[in-house]
VEXPA-73713 format. One line per field, with one value per residue (C-alpha): residue number from 0; residue in one letter; x negated, y negated, z. Coordinates in nm, 4 decimals. Example, Ala and Ser with C-alpha at 12.3 -4.5 7.8 and 13.67 -1.06 7.14 Angstrom:
! residues 2
k	(0	1)
r	(A	S)
u	(-1.2300	-1.3670)
v	(0.4500	0.1060)
w	(0.7800	0.7140)
! end
This chain:
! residues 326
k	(0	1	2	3	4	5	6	7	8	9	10	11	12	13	14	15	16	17	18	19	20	21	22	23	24	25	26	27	28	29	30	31	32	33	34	35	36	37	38	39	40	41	42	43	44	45	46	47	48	49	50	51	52	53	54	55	56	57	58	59	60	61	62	63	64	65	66	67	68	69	70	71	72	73	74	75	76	77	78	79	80	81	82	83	84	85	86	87	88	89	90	91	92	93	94	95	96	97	98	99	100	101	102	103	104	105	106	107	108	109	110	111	112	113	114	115	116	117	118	119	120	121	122	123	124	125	126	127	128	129	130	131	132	133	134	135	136	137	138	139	140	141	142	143	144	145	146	147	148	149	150	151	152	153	154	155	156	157	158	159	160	161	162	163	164	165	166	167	168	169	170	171	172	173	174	175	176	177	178	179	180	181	182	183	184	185	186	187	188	189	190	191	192	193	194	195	196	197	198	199	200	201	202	203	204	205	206	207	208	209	210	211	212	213	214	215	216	217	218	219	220	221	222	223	224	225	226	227	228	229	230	231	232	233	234	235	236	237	238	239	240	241	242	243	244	245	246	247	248	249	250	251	252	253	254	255	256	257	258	259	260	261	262	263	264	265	266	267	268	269	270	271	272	273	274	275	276	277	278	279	280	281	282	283	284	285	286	287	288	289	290	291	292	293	294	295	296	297	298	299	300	301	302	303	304	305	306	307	308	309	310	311	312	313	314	315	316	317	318	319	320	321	322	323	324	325)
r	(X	X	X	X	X	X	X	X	X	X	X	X	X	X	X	X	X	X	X	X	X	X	X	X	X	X	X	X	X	X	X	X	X	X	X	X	X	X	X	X	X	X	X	X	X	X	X	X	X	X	X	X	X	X	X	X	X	X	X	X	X	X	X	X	X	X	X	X	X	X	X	X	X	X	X	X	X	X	X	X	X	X	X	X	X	X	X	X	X	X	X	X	X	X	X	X	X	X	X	X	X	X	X	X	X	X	X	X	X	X	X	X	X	X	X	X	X	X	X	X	X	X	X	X	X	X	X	X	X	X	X	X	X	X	X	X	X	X	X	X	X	X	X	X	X	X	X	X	X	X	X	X	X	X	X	X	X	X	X	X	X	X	X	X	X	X	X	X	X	X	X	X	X	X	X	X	X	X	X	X	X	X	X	X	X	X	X	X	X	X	X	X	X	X	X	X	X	X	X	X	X	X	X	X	X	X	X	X	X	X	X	X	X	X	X	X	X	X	X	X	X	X	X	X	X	X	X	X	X	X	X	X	X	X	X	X	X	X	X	X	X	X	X	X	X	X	X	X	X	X	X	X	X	X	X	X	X	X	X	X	X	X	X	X	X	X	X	X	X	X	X	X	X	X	X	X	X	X	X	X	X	X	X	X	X	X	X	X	X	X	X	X	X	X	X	X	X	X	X	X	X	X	X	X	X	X	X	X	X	X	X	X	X	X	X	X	X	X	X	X	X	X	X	X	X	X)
u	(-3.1352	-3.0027	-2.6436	-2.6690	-2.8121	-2.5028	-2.2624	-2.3908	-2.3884	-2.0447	-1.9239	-2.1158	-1.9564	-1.6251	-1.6820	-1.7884	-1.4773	-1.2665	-1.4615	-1.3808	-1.0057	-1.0037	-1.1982	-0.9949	-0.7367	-0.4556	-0.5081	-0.5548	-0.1922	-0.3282	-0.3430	-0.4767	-0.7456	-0.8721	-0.8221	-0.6896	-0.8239	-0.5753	-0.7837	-0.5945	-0.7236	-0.6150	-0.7336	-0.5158	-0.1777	-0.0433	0.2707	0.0797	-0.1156	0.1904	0.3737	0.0299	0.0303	0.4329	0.3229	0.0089	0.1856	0.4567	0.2206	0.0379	0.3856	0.4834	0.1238	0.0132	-0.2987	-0.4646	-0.4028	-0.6311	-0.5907	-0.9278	-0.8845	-1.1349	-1.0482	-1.1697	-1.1727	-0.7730	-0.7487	-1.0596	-1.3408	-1.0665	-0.9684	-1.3597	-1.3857	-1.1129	-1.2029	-1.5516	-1.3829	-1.3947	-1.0614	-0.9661	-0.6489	-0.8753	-0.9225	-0.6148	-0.5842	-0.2596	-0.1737	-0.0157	0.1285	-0.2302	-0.3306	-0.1498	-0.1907	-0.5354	-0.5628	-0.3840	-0.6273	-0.9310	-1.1424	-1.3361	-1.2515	-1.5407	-1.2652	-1.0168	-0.6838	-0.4754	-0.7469	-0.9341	-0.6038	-0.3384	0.0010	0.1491	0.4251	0.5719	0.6651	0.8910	0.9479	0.9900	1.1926	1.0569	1.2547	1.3003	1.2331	1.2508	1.1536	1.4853	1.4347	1.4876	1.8062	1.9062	2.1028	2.1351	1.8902	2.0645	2.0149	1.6676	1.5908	1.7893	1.5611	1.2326	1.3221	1.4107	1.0843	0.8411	0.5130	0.7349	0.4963	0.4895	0.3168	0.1072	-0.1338	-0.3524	-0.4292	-0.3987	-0.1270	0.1941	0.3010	0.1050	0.3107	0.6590	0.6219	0.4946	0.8042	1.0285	0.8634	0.8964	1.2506	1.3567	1.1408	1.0554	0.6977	0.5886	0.2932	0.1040	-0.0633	-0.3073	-0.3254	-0.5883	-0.2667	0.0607	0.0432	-0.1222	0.1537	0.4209	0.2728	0.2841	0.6225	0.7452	0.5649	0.6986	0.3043	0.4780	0.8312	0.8836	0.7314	0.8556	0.6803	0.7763	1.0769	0.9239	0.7418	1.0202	1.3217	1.3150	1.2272	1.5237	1.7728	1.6716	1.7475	1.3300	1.3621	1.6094	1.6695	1.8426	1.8140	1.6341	1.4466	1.6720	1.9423	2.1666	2.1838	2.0199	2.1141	1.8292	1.9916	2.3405	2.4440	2.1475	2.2606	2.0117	1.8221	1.9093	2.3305	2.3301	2.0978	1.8373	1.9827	1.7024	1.5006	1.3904	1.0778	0.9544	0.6133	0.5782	0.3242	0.2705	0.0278	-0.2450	-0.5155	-0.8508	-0.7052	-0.7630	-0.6594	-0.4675	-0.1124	0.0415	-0.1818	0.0054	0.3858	0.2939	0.2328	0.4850	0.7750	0.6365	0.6213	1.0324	1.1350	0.9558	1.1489	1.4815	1.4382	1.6646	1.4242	1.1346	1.4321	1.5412	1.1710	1.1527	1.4941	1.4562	1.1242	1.3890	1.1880	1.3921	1.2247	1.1549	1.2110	1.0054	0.8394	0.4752	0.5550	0.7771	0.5276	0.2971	0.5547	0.6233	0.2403	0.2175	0.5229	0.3748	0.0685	0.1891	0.4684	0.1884	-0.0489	0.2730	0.3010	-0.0566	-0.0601	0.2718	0.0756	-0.2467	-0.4608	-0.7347	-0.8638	-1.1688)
v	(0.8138	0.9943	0.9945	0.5924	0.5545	0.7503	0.5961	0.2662	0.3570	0.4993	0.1669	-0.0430	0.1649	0.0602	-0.2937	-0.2865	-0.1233	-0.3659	-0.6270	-0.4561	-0.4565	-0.8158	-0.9216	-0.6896	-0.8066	-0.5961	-0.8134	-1.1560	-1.2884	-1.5865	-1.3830	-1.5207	-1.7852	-1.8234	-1.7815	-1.4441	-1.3153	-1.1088	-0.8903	-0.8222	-0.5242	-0.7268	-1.0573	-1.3882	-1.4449	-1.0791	-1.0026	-0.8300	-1.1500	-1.3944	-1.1674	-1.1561	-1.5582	-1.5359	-1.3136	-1.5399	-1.8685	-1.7042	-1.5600	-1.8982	-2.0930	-1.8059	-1.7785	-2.1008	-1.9972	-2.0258	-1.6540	-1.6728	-1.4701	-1.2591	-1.1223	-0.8412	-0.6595	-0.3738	0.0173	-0.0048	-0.1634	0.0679	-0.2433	-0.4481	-0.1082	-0.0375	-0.4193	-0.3728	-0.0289	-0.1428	-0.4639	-0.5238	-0.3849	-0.7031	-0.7879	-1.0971	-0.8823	-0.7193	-0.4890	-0.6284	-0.3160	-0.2024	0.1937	0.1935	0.2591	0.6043	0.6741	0.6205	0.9305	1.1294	1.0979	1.0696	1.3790	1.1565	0.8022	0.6089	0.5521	0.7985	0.6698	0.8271	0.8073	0.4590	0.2263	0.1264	0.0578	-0.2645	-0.3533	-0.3112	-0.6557	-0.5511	-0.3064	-0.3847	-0.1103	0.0089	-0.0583	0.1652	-0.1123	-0.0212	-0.2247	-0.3126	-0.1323	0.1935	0.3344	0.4301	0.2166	0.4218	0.6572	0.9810	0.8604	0.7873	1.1439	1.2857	1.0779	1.1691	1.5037	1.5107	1.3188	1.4118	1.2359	0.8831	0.6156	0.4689	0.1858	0.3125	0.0883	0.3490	0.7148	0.6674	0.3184	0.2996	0.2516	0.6016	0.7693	0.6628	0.7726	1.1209	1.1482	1.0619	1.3453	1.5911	1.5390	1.4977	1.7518	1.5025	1.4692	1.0755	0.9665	0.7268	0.4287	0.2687	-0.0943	-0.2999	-0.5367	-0.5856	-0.8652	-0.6902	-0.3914	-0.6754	-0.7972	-0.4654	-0.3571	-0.7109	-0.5994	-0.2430	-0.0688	0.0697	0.2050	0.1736	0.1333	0.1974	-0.1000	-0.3333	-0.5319	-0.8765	-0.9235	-0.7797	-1.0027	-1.3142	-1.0617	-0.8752	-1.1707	-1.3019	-0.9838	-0.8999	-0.6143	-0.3777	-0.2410	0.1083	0.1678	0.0743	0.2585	0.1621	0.3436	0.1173	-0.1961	-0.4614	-0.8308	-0.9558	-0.7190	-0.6680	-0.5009	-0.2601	0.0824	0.2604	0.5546	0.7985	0.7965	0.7032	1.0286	1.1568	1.2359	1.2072	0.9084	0.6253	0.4662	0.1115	-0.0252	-0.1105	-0.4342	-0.4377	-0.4969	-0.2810	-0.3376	-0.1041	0.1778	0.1173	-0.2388	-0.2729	-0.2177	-0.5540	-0.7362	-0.4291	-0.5190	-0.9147	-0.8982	-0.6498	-0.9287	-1.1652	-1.0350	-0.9147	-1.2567	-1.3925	-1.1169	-1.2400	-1.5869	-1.6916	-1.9130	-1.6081	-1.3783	-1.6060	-1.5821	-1.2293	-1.1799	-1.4339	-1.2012	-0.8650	-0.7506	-0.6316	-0.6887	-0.4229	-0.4513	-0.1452	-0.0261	0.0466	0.3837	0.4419	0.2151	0.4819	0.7940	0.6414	0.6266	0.9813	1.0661	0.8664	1.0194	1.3908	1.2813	1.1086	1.4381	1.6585	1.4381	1.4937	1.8652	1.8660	1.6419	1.8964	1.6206	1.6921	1.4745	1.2402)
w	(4.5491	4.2308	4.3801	4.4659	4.1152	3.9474	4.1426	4.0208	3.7006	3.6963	3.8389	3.5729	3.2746	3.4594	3.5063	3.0901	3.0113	3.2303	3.0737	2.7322	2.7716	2.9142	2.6017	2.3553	2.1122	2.2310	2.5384	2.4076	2.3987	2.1717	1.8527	1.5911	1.7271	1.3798	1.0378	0.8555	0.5029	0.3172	0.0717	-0.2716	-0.5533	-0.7753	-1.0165	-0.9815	-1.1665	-1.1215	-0.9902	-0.6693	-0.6097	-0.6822	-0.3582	-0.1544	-0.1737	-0.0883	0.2125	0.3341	0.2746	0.5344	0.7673	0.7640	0.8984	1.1448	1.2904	1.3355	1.1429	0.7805	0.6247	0.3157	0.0002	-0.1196	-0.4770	-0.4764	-0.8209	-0.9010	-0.9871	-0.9051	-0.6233	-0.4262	-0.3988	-0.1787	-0.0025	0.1000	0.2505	0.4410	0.5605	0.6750	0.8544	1.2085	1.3654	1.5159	1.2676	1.0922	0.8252	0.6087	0.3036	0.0816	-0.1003	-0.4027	-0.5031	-0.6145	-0.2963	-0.3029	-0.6714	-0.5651	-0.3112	-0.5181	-0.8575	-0.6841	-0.5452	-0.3095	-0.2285	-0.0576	0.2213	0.3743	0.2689	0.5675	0.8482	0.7564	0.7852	0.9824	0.8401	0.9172	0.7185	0.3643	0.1846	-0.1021	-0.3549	-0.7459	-0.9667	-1.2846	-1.5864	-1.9384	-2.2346	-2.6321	-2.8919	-3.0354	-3.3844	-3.1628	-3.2589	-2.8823	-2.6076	-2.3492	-2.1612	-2.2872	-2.6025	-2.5569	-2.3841	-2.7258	-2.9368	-2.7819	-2.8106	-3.2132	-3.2581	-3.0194	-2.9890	-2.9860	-2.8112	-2.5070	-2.3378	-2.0379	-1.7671	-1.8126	-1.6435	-1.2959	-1.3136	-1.1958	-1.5062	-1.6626	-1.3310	-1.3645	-1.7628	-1.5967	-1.3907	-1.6828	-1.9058	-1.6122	-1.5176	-1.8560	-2.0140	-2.2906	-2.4417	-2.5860	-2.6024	-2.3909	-2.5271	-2.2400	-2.2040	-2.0210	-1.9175	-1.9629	-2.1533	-2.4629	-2.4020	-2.4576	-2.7327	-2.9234	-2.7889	-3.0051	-3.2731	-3.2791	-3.2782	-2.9414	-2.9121	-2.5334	-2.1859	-1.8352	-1.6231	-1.3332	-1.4194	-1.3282	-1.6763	-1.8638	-1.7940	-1.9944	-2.3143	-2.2306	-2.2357	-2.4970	-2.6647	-2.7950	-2.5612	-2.4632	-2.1367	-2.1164	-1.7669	-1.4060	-1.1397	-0.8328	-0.6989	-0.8308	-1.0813	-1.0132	-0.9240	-1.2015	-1.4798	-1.3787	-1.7001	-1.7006	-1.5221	-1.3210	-1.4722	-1.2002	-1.2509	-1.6324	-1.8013	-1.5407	-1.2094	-0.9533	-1.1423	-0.8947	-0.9108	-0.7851	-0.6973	-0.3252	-0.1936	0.2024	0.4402	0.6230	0.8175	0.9335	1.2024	1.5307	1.4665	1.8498	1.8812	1.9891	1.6564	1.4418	1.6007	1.5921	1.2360	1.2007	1.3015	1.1413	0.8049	0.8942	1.0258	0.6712	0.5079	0.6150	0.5413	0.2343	0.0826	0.0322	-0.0265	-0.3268	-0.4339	-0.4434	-0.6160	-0.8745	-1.0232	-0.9276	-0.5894	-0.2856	0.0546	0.2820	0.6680	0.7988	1.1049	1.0609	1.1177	0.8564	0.6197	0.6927	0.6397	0.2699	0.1743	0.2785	0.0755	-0.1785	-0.1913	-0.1996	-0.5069	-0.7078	-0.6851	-0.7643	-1.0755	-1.1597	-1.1329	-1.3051	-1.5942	-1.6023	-1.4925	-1.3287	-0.9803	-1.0974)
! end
């Protein structure tokens, strides 16, 4: 009696977990059968939303389903990473991240997510060097010059996100590789950190090149170098940072996609190609070049293997910078 009632048992578990796997989204070939909301950290009209719209807009066409953009801002970028975290693994429900999302592990003592463990990487959209501005008035035009400056008058000021921003990082980078020492001025935005690099109540700024660019043609703003490896096609007469002063200087912001872990396998690589195929289109490729973004075609592993490098150079930086996790 106990043997007929374990054997049905055992059988009913597997008929569940046949059922399961039928049912699953790893086995549903028709992926998506409904509409997709791509969370964003971050309010409307930023350079991170402008490329999550870019990426949704793409997804939509490739898909054959609406992929709608959630601004959840917030605590830098954390309130959209806890929705996504607590979403269903099903792929209806994806995290558009930022470098945030790294800077975030590595400043944080405890996260109400785990960064590594509570999502899946799915694919990295594009990357956007960092550029070195001075207000004009700054008698330097090169980065040599500039390191030479900072170092005759040290405390020399510099425009800063905030502690914990891409921006605050790249600056703490610069100071460590150059052994330099300015003085960070936080901004809520980069609009009011524009505003006082025109005026001159800031000397400089290292920042995303996207907002930069039209100040530094028309000649408000210099440029003395840029975080790629290379010049860019935006700013062909700006050198990079790394072979014109500070050997070993590259720094860009990243934006990709992730979604919950244990999101299935085939929903990762189907989103995965899509996001590649959108990548190598010449019409989104113009987009992303015309605001000085390079796309990224990635693997989700190696998406994942930069956030882990990521996340170990950012918490160098801060332990490098005395700061202490919050």
């Amino acid at each position: 009696m106990n043997a007929n009632h374990g054997a049905r048992a055992l059988l009913a578990c597997l008929i569940v977990g046949i059922a399961g796997a039928y049912h699953s989204p790893a086995a549903a070939q028709g992926y998506p059968t409904h509409a997709i909301r791509l969370v964003v950290g971050f309010a409307p009209g930023g350079n991170t939303d402008m490329m999550a719209r870019l990426t949704a807009e793409q997804l939509t066409a490739r898909l054959g389903q609406s992929v709608v953009v959630e601004n959840r801002a917030g605590a830098g970028g954390t309130v959209a990473s806890v929705a996504v975290a607590k979403a269903p693994a099903d792929g209806y429900t994806l995290l558009f991240a930022s470098t945030s999302h790294a800077i975030n592990a590595a400043l944080y003592r405890k996260l109400p997510y785990d960064t590594l463990k509570d999502f899946q990487a799915v694919a990295p959209v594009a990357r956007t060097p960092k550029v070195l501005v001075v207000n004009p008035a700054l008698p330097v035009h090169d980065v040599k010059q500039f390191i030479a400056y900072v170092k005759s008058h040290p405390g020399l000021t510099m425009a800063s996100g905030g502690p914990g921003s891409s921006a605050h990082f790249a600056g703490l980078m610069f100071n460590t590789l150059a052994d330099t020492n300015v003085t960070y001025v936080p901004y809520k935005g980069t609009g009011e950190a524009l505003r006082d690099l025109l005026s001159g109540e800031v000397l400089s700024s290292i920042d995303s090149v996207t907002a930069y660019v039209p100040l530094i043609k028309s000649g408000q703003l210099r440029a003395l170098g840029v975080g790629s490896a290379k010049p860019m096609a935006l700013l062909p007469d700006v050198p990079a940072i790394t072979t014109s002063g500070l050997p070993g200087y590259e720094v860009a912001d990243w934006v990709g996609v992730i979604a919950p872990a244990g999101v299935p396998a085939d929903v990762v690589a189907k989103l995965n190609k899509a996001i590649n195929d959108a990548l190598s289109s010449p019409d989104v490729m113009k987009k992303l070049a015309d605001v000085g973004s390079i796309p990224m075609h990635e693997t989700p592993a190696s998406y994942d293997k930069l956030i882990r490098a990521d996340i170990e150079r950012f918490d160098k930086l801060r332990v490098a910078a005395h700061m202490e996790k919050q």
